[in-house]
Steps between C-alpha positions, in 0.01 A plus 500: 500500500485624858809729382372628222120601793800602769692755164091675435521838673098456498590240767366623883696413796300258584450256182879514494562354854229226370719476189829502672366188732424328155813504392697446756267195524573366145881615549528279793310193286716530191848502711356186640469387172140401547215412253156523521312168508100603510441741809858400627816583472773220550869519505775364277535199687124410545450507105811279457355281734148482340611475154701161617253355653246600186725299282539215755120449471488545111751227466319295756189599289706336221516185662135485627386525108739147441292340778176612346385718849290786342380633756814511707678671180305788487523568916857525455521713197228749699700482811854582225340794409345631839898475667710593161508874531608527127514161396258433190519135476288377728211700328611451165484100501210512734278723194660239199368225721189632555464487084562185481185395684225311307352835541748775447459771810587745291433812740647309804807493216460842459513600825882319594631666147337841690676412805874456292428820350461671871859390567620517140271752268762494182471107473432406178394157530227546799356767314464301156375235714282731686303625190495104347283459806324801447385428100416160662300646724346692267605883632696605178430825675821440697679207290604779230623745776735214673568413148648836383691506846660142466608629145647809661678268733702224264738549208337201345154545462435222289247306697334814578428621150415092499216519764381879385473352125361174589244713750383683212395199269366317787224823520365351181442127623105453567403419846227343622579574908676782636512890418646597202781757488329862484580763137671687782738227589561417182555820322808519802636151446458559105720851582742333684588287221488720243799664683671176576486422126552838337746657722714247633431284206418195705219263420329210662645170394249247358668174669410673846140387457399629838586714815847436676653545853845589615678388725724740740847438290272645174469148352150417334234256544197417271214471723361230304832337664514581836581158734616522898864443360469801303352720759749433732741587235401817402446573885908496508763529733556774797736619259267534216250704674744786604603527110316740322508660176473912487667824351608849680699788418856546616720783499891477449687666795851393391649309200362129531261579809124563487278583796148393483199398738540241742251245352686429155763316707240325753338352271783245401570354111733609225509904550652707196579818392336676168581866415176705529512670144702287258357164646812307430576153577426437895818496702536250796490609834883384702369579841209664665424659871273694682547827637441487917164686551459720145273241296766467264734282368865556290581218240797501316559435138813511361499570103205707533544837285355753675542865633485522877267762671695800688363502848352818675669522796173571707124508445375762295335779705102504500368723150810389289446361158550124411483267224347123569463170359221229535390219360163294436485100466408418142457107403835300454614683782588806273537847669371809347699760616305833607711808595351837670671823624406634861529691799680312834186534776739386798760329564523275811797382629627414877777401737371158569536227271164582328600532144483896353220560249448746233094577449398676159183537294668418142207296354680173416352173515609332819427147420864412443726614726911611438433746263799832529371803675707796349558885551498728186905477488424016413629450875368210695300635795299157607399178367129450446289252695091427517344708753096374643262791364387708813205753499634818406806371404397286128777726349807447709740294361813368751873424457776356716734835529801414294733581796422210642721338271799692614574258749608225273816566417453488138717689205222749435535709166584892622206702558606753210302778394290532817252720464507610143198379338510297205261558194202329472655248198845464699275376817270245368818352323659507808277331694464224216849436472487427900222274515456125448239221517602283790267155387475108681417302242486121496541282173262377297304241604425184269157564359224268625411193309200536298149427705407183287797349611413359877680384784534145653330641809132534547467908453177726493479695207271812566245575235531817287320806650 
């Protein structure tokens, strides 16, 4: 962002020295590969080191729960999460355990799935788990938001629709203590629904019988049957809690390789391949590695059938014409693809190793990054990733500058054509026949047993809301 402030002609001498120290601040951060823990910034090593030592004290943690030590339990899963820069674990046991009181503490709950969704905001399982709490709670207010996000976040939504469905008929139950959900609330959760079961034709299954958790590797738990030896199950593994399910756009740069965003091959699990307009069979991913510095990664996929971009052999100049694709999230991780034509506002590119940018104002959604940035003759110009909204800058839009893929040594296709502009028809084909759906999706989980059917362990069972 400070490039796109330090490209503004508007810019005085003076705000862009202040800008210039900014970045050559956060330059010097990222090549140290740090990450920002609260106020702090720590380095590579430091959040290697914490997240160790946060899964050293959740197994301990473990342990402490066979010898029946409370108290002790829950000072080691606080102290997991206050040292694990991004580990979730220590949080995500700590707010299961903390349901499984003879009084549920379901907003102490809450806030540990809040605190996984600092470090991880796409995971699907805190945030289901986040709005069970809330509907407990009773703030429906927020259980249908976290509810339409979780659904947004999974490929299997099942125990979503489950909770959402089973949330609705609950509102009906008489209560003698406690408020009762608002029209408001209702009329949302009652609208959720209604899409769940007219749009993606999934309904609530009657042998759920109540609300249900997940667990970090997507598997599902009736509350009604939620024991320590389950908690600590759905809690995971350290490998578990790096796997996460999602969906970007790609763009094919050469036959069998893709480039997209850095986070669809951080995330870990079973990545494939889908081209973006026939949505054929997915395609497994043979290897997968990030590009030093640009946000991106390349995957290859051999058998994949698609037309490669032509590169542009620099940034386009500031004024010229382009043609971009976005996406937005849309439940079952689905991607609605959103394309716009606009102007390049600046381009920003330097000697160091900061990564060259292409800024332009084409009104695509941003929320799912990779998307092809093309001039009017279907070359590749950038790749699209998110940019944070800035005052007087909610239109710009950012790319990595496609020339920064030049130095990979790939069999690019021939930049024919340059410069002649294709027709309107012949560029949105184009750009379709370019682009693919890059998912990580994990298999389906067995569905939970139904909620009459109880553990040996002594569980709490929540009431309805």
């Amino acid at each position: 962002m400070c490039r796109v402030l330090l490209a503004d002609p508007s810019v005085t001498s003076t705000q862009a020295a202040e800008i210039q120290d900014s970045l050559d601040r956060w330059t010097a951060l990222a090549k140290e590969g740090r990450v920002r823990r609260d106020k702090v910034w720590v380095s590579a090593e430091e959040v290697e080191k914490g997240n160790r030592e946060a899964e050293s004290l959740v197994e301990h943690a473990v342990e402490l729960m066979r010898l029946g030590n409370a108290k002790l339990v829950m000072e080691s899963l606080e102290k997991a999460s206050r040292v694990g820069v991004t580990s979730v674990r220590g949080d995500f046991l700590a707010a299961m355990l903390l349901l499984l009181q003879r009084v549920p503490d379901f907003a102490g709950a809450a806030d540990h799935f809040a605190e996984v969704l600092q470090r991880q905001p796409g995971n699907a399982a805190a945030l289901n788990n986040l709005a069970v709490c809330e509907v407990m709670a009773r703030r429906p207010d927020l259980a249908v938001r976290h509810f339409r996000k979780a659904l947004n976040c999974t490929a299997n939504g099942q125990a979503v629709v489950d909770n959402v469905g089973f949330t609705v008929a609950a509102a009906n139950i008489p209560r003698t203590t406690g408020p009762k959900m608002s029209a408001k609330a209702l009329d949302e959760f009652n609208g959720l629904y209604r899409t769940m079961a007219q749009e993606l034709g999934m309904k609530a299954r009657a042998e759920a019988g109540g609300l249900t958790f997940l667990g970090l590797r997507g598997e599902a738990c009736a509350a009604s049957r939620l024991t320590p030896s389950e908690a600590i199950s759905l809690a995971g593994d350290a490998a578990s809690e790096a796997a996460r399910e999602g969906s970007w756009l790609g763009v094919v740069v050469a036959p069998g390789r893709v480039v997209t965003v850095a986070d669809a091959v951080l995330s870990g699990g079973r990545l494939t391949v889908t081209t973006s307009g026939e949505r054929t069979i997915p395609l497994e991913v043979q290897e997968a590695a990030l590009v030093d510095g640009s946000g991106l990664a390349i995957i290859e996929c051999t058998g994949l059938k698609a037309e490669p971009f032509s590169l542009a052999s620099a940034p386009e100049a500031r004024g010229a014409a382009v043609r971009a694709l976005g996406g937005r999230r849309k439940p079952l991780l689905v991607i609605e693809e959103v394309a716009a034509s606009g102007k390049v506002a600046a381009t920003a590119v330097s000697s160091d190793a900061v990564v060259p940018l292409v800024i332009h104002d084409a009104a695509i959604p941003d929320e799912v990054g990779g998307g092809p940035i093309c001039d009017e003759g279907g070359r590749l110009v950038g790749i699209s990733v998110p940019l944070p909204v800035m005052e007087g800058y909610e239109r710009a839009r950012a790319g990595v500058a496609a020339a920064v893929l030049e130095t990979l040594g790939l069999p690019f296709a021939e930049s024919a054509a340059a410069g002649k502009p294709l027709s309107a028809e012949d560029l949105e084909k184009r750009i379709n026949e370019g682009t693919v759906i890059v998912s990580i999706r994990r298999d389906p989980e067995p569905s939970p047993p139904p909620a009459g059917e109880r553990a040996a362990d002594p569980a709490t069972e929540p009431s309805p809301p």
